[in-house]
C-alpha positions as CSV (number, residue, x, y, z in Angstrom):
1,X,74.1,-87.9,6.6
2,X,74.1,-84.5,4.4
3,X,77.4,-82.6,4.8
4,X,77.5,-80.1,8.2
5,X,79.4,-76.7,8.0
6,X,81.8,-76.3,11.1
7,X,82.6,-72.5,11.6
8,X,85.1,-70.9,13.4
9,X,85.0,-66.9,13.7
10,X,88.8,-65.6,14.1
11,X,90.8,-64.6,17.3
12,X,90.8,-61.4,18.4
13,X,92.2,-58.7,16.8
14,X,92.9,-54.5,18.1
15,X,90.3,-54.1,16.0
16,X,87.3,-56.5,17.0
17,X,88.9,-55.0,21.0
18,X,87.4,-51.9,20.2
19,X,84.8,-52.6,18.6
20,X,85.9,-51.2,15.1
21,X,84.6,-52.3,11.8
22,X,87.2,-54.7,10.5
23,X,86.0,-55.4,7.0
24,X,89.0,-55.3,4.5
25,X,91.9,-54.1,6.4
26,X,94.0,-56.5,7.5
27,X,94.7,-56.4,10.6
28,X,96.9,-59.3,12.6
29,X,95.7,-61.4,15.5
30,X,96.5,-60.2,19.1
31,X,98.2,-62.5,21.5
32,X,95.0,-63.0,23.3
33,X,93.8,-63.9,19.5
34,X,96.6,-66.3,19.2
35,X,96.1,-68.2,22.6
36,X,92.5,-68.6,21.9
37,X,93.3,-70.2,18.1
38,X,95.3,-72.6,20.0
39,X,92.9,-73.4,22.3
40,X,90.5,-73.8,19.9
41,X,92.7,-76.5,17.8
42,X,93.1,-78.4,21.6
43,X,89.8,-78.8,21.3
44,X,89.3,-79.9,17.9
45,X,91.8,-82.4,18.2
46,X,89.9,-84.2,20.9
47,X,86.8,-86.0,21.2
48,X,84.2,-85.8,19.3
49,X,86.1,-84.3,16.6
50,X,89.2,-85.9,16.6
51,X,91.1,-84.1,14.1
52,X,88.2,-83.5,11.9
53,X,90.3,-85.8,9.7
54,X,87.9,-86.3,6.7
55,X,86.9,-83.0,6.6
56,X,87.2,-79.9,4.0
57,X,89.3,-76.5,4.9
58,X,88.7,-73.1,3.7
59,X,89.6,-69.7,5.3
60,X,89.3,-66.3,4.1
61,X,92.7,-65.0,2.8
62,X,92.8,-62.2,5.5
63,X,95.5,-62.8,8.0
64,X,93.4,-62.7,11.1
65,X,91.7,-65.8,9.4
66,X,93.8,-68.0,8.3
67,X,96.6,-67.7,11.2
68,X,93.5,-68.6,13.2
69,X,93.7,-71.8,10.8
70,X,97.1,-71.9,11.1
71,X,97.3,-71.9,15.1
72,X,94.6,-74.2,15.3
73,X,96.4,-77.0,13.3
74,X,94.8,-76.8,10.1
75,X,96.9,-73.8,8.1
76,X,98.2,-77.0,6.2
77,X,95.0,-78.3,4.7
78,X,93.2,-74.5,4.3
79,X,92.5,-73.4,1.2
80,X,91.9,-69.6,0.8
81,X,88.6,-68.7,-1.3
82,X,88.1,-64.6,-1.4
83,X,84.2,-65.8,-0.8
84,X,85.3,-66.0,2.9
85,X,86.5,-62.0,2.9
86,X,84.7,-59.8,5.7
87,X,81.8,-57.7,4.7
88,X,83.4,-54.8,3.0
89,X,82.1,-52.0,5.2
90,X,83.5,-49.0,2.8
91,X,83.4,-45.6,3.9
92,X,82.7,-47.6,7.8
93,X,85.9,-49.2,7.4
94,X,87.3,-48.8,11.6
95,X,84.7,-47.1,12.9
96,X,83.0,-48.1,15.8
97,X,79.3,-48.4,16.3
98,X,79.2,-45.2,18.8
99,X,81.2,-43.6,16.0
100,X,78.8,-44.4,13.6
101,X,75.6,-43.5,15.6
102,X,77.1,-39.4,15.5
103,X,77.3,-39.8,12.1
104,X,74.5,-41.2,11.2
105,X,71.6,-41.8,14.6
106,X,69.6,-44.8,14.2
107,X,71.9,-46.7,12.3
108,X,71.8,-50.1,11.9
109,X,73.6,-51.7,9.6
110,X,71.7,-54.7,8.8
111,X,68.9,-52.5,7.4
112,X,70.9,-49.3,6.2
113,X,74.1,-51.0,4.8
114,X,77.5,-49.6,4.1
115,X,78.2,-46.4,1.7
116,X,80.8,-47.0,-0.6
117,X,81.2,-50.8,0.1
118,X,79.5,-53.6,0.0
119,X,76.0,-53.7,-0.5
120,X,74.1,-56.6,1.7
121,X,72.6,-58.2,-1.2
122,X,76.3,-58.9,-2.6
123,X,77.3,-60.3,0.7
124,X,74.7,-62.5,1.0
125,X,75.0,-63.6,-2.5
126,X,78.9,-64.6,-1.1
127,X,76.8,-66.7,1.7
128,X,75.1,-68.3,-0.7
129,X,78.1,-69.4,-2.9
130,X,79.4,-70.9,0.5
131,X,75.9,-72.4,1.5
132,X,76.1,-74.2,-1.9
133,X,79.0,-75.6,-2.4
134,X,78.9,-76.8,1.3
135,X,75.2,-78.7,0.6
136,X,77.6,-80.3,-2.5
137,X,80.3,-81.5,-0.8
138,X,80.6,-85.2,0.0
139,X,81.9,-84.4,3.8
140,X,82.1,-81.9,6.2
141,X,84.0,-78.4,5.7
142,X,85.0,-76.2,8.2
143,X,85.8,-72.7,7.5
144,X,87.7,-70.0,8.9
145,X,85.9,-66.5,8.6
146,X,84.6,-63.1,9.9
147,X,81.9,-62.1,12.5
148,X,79.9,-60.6,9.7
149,X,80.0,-62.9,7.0
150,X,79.6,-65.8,9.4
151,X,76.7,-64.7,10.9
152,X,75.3,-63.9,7.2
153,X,76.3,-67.3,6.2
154,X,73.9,-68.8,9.4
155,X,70.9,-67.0,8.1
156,X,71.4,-67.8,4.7
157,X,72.2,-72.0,5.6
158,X,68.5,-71.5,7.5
159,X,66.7,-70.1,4.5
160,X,66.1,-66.7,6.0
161,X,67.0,-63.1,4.8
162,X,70.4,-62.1,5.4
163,X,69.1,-59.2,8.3
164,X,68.3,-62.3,10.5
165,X,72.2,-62.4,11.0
166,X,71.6,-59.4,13.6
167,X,70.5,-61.9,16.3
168,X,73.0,-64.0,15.8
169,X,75.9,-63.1,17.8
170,X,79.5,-64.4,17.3
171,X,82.1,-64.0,19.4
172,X,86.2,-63.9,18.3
173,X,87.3,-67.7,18.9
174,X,83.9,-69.7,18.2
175,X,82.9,-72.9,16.9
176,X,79.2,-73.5,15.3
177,X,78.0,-75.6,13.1
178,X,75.8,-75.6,10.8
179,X,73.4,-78.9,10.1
180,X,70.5,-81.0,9.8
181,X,67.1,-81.3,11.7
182,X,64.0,-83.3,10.2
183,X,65.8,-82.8,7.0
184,X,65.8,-79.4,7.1
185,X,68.8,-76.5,7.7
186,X,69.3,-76.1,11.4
187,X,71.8,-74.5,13.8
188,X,73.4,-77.6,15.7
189,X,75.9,-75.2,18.0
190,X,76.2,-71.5,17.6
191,X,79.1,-69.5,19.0
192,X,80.1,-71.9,21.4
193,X,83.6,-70.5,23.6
194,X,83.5,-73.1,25.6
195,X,87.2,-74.5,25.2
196,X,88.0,-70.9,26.3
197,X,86.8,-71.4,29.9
């Protein structure tokens, strides 16, 4: 069976509280953030996934990441790759969308982009790194990431441009994963909180 791509968004920060853009800065995980890591590694540990003991880490190198890896019992296998990094919203950096609407009404970013950071072409260039060397790997990988770049990385595994990511909504604490259907890239689970209950 062709490698899957198990993602997990991190816990909750101040930040993703509020709503703020959280591309760069790195901002630590909550205690709310913590709890939820931890519940999320209960429930990797278990049935069906056992562990995951055959399977590939990475994490992005921000804190809020990989002590999300950590918490969740993998911190020891995770290797950080900078391709991970949050979408580097520039001169957006800690706003929040109502912030941004006075500045700018209508925005969106998936269409309009970030001034002064990254553009969305380069991020999902980034997704596309991951989406590669994911299809080349002999085994699963899970990764440790951002809501941004995650949901990038989803529209980029289905072939689609990186504005699909808009509909697909990921929530601090989540487990998809990304896989196979008739031999072609599908979306086997998508921001699934259920061992938050």
């Amino acid at each position: 069976m062709p490698s899957r791509v198990l993602l997990v968004r991190h816990g909750q920060t101040q930040w993703s509280l509020s709503g703020r853009h959280t591309g760069r800065t790195d901002v630590p995980l909550t205690e709310d953030g913590r709890r939820t890591a931890v519940l999320l590694g209960e429930r990797l540990a278990g049935a069906p996934w056992n562990g995951l003991p055959d399977t590939e880490v990475r994490t992005s190198p921000l804190r809020r990441a990989a002590e999300t890896a950590e918490l969740a019992g993998f911190g020891g296998r995770a290797k950080e790759w900078d391709a991970l990094l949050e979408w580097d919203y520039g001169d957006y950096e800690g706003l929040t969308p109502a912030q941004l609407q006075e500045r700018a009404p209508g925005f969106f970013i998936w269409r309009d982009g970030v001034p002064g950071g990254e553009p969305l072409s380069a991020l999902a260039a980034r997704a596309d790194e991951v989406v590669d060397w994911a299809r080349g790997a002999p085994r699963d990988v899970l990764v440790f990431g951002h809501g941004h770049f995650l949901r990038t990385l989803g529209a980029r595994w289905l072939g689609l441009d990186p504005s699909f990511a808009a509909a697909l909504r990921l929530d601090p604490a989540s487990l998809s994963v990304l896989g196979w259907a008739y031999g072609r890239p599908a979306l086997e689970r998508w921001n699934d909180t259920g061992h938050l209950g």
